[in-house]
C-alpha positions in Angstrom: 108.9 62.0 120.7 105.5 60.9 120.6 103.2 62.9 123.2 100.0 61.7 125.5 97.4 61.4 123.0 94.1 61.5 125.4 91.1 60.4 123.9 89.2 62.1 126.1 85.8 62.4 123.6 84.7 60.7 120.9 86.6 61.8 117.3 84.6 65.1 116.2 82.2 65.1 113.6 84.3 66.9 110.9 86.8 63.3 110.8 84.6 61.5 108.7 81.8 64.3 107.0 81.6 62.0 103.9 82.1 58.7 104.9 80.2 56.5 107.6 82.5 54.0 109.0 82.6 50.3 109.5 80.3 48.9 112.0 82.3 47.5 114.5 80.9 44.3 116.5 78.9 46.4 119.3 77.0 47.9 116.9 75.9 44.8 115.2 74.8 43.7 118.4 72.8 46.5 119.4 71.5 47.0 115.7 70.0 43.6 116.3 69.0 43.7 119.8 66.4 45.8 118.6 65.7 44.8 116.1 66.8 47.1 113.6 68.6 46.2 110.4 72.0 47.4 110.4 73.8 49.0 106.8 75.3 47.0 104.4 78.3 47.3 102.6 78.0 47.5 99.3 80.8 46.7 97.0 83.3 49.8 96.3 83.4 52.1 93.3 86.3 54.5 92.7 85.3 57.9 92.5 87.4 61.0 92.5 87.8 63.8 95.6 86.3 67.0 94.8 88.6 69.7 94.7 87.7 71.9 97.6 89.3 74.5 98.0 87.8 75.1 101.9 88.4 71.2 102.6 92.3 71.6 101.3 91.8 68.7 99.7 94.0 67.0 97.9 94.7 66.9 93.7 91.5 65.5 91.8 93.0 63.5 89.2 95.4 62.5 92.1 93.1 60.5 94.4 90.6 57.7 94.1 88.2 56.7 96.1 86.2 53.8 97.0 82.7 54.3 97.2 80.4 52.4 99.7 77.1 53.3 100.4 78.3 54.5 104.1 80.1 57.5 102.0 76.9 59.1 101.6 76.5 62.6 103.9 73.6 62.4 106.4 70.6 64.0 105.3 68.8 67.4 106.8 66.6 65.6 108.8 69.0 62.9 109.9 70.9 63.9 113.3 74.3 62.7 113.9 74.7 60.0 116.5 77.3 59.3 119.0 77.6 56.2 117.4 78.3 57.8 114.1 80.7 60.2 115.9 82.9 57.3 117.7 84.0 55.5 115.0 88.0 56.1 113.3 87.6 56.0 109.5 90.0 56.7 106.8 88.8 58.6 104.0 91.6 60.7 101.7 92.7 64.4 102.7 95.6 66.2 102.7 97.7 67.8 105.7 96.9 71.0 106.3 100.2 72.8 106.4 101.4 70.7 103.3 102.2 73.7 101.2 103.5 71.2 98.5 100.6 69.8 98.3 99.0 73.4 98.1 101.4 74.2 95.2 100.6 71.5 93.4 97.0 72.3 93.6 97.8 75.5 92.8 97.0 77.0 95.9 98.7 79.7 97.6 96.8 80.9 100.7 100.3 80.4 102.6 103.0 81.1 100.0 103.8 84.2 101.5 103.7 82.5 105.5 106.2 79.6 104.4 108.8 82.1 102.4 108.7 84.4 105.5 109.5 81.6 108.0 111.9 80.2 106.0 113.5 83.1 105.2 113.7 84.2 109.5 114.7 80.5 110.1 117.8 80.5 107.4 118.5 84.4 108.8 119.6 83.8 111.7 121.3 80.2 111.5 123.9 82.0 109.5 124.0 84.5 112.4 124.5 81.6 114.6 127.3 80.1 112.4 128.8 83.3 112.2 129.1 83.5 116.0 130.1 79.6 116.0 132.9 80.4 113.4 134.5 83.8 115.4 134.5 81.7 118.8 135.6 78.4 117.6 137.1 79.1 114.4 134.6 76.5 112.3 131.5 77.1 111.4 129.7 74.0 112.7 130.0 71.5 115.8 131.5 68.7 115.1 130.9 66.8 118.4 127.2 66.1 117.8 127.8 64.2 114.5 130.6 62.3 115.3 127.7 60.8 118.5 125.0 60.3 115.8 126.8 58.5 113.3 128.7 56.6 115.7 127.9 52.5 115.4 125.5 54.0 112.4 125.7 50.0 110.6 125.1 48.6 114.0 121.9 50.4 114.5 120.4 50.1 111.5 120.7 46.5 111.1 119.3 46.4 114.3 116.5 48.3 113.3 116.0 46.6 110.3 116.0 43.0 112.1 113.5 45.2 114.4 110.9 45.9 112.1 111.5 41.9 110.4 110.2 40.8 113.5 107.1 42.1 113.8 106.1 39.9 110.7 105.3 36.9 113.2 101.7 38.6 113.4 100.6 37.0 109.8 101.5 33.4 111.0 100.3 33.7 114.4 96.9 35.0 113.0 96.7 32.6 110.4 97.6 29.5 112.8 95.8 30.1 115.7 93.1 32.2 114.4 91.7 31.2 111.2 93.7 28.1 110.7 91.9 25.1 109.3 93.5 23.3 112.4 93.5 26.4 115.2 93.5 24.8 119.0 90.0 24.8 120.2 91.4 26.3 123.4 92.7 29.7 121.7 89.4 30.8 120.3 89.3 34.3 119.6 86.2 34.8 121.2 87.5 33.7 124.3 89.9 35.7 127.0 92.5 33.2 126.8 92.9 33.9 123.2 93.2 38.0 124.4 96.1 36.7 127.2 97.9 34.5 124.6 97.9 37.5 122.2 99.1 39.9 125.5 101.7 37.6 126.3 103.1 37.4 122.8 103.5 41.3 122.6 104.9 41.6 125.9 107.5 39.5 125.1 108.2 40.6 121.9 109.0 44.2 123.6 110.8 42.8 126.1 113.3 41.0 123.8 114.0 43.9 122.0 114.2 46.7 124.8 116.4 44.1 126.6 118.9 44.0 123.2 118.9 47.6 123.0 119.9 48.0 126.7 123.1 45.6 125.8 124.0 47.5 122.6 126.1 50.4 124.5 124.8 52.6 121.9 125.3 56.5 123.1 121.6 58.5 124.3 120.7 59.2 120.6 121.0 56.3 119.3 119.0 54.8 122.4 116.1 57.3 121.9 115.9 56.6 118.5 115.6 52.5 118.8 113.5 53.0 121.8 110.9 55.2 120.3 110.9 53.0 116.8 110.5 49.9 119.1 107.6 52.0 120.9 105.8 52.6 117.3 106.0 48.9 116.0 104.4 47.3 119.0 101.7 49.7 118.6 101.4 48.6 114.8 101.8 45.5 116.0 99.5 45.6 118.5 96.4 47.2 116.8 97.2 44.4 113.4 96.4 41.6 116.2 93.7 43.2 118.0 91.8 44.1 114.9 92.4 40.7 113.3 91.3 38.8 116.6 88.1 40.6 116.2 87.5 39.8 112.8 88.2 36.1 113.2 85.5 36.4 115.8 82.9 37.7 113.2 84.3 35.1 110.9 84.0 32.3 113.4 80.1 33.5 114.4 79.3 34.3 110.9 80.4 30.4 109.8 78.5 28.9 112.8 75.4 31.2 112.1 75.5 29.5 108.4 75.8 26.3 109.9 73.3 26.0 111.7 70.8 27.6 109.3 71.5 25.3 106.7 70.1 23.0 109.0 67.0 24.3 109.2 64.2 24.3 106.4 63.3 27.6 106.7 65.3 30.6 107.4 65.0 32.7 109.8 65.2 36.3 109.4 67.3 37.3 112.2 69.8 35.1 111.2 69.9 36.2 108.1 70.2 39.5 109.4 72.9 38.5 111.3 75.2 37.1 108.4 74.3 40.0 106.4 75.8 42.3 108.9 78.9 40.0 109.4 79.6 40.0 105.7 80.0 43.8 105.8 82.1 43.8 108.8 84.3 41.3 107.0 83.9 42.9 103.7 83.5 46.4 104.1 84.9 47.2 101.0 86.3 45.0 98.2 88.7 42.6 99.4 87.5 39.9 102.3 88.9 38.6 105.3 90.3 36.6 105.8 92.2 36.9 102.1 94.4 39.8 103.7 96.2 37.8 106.0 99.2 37.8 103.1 102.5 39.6 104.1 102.5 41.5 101.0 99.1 42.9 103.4 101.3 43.1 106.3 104.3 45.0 104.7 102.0 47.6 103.6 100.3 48.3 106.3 104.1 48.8 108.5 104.9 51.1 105.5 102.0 53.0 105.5 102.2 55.9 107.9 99.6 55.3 110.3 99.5 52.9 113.8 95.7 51.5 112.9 95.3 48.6 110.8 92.5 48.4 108.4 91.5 46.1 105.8 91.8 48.4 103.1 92.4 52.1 103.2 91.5 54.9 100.2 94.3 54.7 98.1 96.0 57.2 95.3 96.1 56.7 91.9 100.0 56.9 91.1 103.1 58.3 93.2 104.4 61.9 92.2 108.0 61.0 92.4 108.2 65.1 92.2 106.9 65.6 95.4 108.4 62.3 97.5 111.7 64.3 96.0 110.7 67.3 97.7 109.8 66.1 100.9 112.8 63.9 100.8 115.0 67.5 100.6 112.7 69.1 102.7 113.9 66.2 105.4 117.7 66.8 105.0 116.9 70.3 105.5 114.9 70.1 108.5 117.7 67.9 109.5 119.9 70.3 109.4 118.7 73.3 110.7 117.7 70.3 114.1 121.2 69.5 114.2 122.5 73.1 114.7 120.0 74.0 117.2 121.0 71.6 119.0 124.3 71.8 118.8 124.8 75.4 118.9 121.8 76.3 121.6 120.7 72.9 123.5 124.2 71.2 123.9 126.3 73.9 125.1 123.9 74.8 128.1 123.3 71.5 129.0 127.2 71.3 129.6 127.5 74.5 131.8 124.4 73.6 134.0 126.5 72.6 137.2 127.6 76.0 136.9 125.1 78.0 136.5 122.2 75.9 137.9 118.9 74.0 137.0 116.7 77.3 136.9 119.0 79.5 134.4 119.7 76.5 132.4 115.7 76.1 132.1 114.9 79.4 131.1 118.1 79.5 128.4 116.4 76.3 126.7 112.7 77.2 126.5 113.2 78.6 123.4 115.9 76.2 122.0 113.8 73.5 123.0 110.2 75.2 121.8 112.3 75.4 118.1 113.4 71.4 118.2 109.7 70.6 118.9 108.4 72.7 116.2 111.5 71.0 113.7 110.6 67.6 114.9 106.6 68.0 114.7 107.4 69.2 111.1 110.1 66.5 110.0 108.1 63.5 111.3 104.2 65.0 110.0 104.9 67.1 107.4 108.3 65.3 105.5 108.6 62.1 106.8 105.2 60.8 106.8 103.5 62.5 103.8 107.0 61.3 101.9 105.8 57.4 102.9 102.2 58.5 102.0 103.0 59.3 98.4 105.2 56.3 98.5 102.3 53.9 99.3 99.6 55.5 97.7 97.9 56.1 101.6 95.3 58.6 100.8 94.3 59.2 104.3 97.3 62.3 105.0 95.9 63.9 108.2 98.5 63.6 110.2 97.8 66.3 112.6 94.8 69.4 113.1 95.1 72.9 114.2 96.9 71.9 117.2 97.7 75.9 117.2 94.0 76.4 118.1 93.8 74.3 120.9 92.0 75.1 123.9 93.5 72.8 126.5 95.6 70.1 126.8 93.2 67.5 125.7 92.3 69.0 122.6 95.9 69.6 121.9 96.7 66.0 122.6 94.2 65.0 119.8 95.1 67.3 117.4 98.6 67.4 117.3 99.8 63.9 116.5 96.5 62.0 115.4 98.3 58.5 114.3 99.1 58.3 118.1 95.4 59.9 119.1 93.6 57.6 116.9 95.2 54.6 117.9 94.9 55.3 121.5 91.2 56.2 121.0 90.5 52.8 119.0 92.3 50.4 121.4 92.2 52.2 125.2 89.3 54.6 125.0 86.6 53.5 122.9 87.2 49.6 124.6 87.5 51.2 128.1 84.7 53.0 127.7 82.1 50.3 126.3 83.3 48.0 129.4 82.5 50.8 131.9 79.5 51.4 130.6 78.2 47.7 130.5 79.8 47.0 133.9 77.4 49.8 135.8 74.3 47.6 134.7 76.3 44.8 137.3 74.8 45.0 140.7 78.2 45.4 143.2 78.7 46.8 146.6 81.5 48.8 148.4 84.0 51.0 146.7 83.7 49.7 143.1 79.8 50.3 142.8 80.4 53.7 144.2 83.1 54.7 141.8 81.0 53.1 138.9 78.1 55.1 139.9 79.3 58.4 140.0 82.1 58.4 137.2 80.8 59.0 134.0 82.3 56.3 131.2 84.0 58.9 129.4 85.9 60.2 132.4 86.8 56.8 133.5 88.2 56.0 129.6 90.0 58.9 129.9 91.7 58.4 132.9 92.7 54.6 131.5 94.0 56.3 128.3 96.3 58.6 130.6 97.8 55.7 132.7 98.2 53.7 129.8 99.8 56.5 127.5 102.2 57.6 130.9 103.6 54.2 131.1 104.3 53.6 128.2 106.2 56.7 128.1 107.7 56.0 131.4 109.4 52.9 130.0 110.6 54.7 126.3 112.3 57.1 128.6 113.7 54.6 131.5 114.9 52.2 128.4 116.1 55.3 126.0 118.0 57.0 129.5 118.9 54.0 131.6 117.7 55.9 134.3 114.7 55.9 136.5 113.6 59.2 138.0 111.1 57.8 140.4 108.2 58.1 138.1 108.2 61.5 137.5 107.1 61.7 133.9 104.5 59.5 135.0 102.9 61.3 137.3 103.5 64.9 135.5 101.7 63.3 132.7 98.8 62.0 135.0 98.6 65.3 137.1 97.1 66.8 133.5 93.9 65.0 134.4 92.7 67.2 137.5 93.8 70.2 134.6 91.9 69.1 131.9 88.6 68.4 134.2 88.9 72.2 135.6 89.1 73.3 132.6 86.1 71.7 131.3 84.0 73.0 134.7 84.8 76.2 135.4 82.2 77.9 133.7 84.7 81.7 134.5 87.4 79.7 132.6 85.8 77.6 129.6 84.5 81.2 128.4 88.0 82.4 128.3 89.2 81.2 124.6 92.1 82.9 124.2 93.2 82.0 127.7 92.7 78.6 127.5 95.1 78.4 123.9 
């Protein structure tokens, strides 16, 4: 289950160390506000990763790259601005802990880690079997499987009607957007295009957490439609918003064009102006609006991430070798879930009116600690680098050293980064820019107050909380069918005060091992 992903700073310096990002439409403004002449795209080469062995990159004659002239590093004397340090690129990598990767680099710095885990892991399930079999007689627990595969036709055709549905985003960008006949009255650039686009999401999850709710479906079955529903309005979501934006570049861009053709001489601001357009809607080889196709749109809901982009670094084939092995290594994580659970989780979940909340807590930290490490590994390491290779998504940073954390909000952006850098892309880095602009508006009373002494960042972060704890609120009222008075939601909003003591005690920021 996908976790709070705070964007509580900017992405760090070592996301993108070789490529500069897109410039996204603030930029261009302040780039020509004074009067500077923002970068231009140029069109894209493919060029191959260097095999570092430090970077764990991934195979050399594997990857290809294409090469803008953003990609260059900064130089010495160059510093690194905030504004280079707030942008989410894509550039291609590999996962960290993706030891088949490693292998088939021919790495083996954690050979010997894996085949010891491994080895503990499959130890003592056939202890626990063992025990299963002389108490039970059988060797595993039937009851689970029989609730999982229960209505199994049901669900999927539900879940493939699900993900159908999500294609209205293509026509509703092409028709009202960058039609040739689009109503004058839903232009992007105006709110009422932003509350037309609101309204159509809303209601899209509404429809669909309303059919799961009449399904009947037993609790997994409901956690698993809720959460997929939960990660395709998010896909959904960030395909419109990023589209919306670029039909308002398109839309300036054309007018700008206009209205200098009109003129006998150009002027140079306007030129500049186009010029930076074109590599917002260009930024590397294919142009918007050519990618409103939904051969575009299918790709980007296979692709394993929750940000759309134009165009993202691509591979040069797919090693049907390794989507094999990460397809096996998914039944086996599967497996060794499914008898935790029903071996450790289940049966103390059903003798907890006996024995009582507390006992039943402490018998499932470790149970529970196990499923979260299985699930974390199943959906990162299997599941999404398996889709990866299948689509030839470069980009396989799926996660950071989320062992290395030193509080909760670095843990939150390193430990599921599909959910971090959508959440910094579409609440924080939006949030933020709007506090920032709105301090420079003269108010009075609470507002101006607030404004003045809360810091942008603070105030993005707090947004990215609220917004991150109800939308897990409603996964877990819709998954449950029960309401527990908003406790999730404020459990998940009582880590701010946490994170911001963290952050200013100066007796606890020095204590590093504490803190992880």
């Amino acid at each position: 289950m996908f976790v709070s992903q705070v964007a509580d700073g900017p992405p760090s310096s070592h996301d993108s160390p070789q490529l500069r990002p897109q410039m996204t439409r603030g930029e261009i403004e302040s780039a020509l506000a004074s009067g500077s002449s923002p970068p231009v795209f140029t069109s894209s080469l493919r060029r191959s990763l260097r095999n570092d062995r430090d970077d764990s990159a991934l195979d050399q004659n594997h990857l290809s790259h294409r090469k803008t002239d953003c990609s260059q590093p900064l130089s010495s004397n160059e510093p690194e601005t905030k504004e280079r340090k707030n942008q989410i690129c894509f550039q291609p990598r590999a996962s960290i802990l993706d030891y088949t990767e490693l292998m088939y680099q021919g790495s083996d710095r954690i050979r010997g880690l894996v085949t010891c885990f491994w080895t503990i892991i499959g130890a003592y399930l056939v202890s626990l079997l063992l025990s299963h079999y002389e108490n039970n007689g059988e060797f595993l627990s039937r009851g689970l499987a029989s609730l999982i595969f229960s209505r199994g036709t049901d669900l999927i055709l539900s879940d493939l009607a699900l993900v159908l549905s999500t294609s209205f985003v293509v026509p509703f960008v092409r028709v009202l957007w960058i039609g040739r006949w689009q109503p004058r009255f839903l232009d992007p650039r105006h709110s009422r295009s932003m509350i037309f686009q609101a309204v159509a999401e809303i209601g899209w999850l509404v429809v669909w957490y309303t059919w799961q709710g009449t399904r009947g479906w037993p609790w997994s079955q409901r956690c698993f439609f809720s959460l997929h529903t939960a990660v395709n309005w998010m896909k959904v979501h960030s395909y419109l918003s990023t589209n919306r934006r670029l039909a308002c570049s398109l839309r300036t861009r054309n007018e700008l064009e206009g209205l200098q053709s009109t003129r006998k001489e150009q002027n140079k601001v306007t030129c500049m102006q186009i010029k930076a357009l074109d590599a917002e809607l260009c930024p590397y080889m294919v142009r918007f609006p050519e990618t409103q196709t939904l051969s575009n749109y299918a790709m980007f809901q296979l692709c394993p991430t929750l940000v759309y982009e134009i165009e993202y670094p691509r591979t040069s084939r797919i090693r049907w070798g390794y989507v094999a092995e990460k397809m096996a290594g998914t039944v086996g994580i599967f497996i060794v879930f499914y008898i935790v659970v029903a071996h450790l989780v289940i049966p103390h979940l059903e003798r907890m009116h006996e024995v009582g909340l507390l006992l039943t807590t402490v018998h499932l930290m470790g149970p529970m600690a196990t499923c979260w490490l299985l699930f974390f590994f199943i959906t990162f390491d299997s599941i999404a680098n398996g889709f990866a290779e299948l689509t030839c998504f470069a980009d396989r940073r799926f996660y950071d050293d989320w062992w290395n954390a030193r509080g909760l909000d670095e843990f939150s952006r390193k430990w599921n980064r599909p959910v971090h850098m959508f959440l910094a892309r579409h609440i924080y880095m939006p949030v933020r820019e709007l506090w920032k602009n709105s301090r420079d508006v003269k108010r009075s009373g609470f507002i101006s107050r607030l404004q003045k002494n809360m810091p942008p960042s603070v105030a993005a972060m707090a947004a990215t909380f609220f917004f991150s704890s109800i939308l897990h609120e409603v996964t877990i009222v819709v998954a449950c069918h029960r309401w527990n008075h908003g406790v999730f939601f404020f459990s998940q909003m009582l880590q701010i005060p946490v994170i911001l003591f963290a952050e200013r005690a100066a007796w606890f920021r020095g204590q590093q091992a504490l803190r992880n």
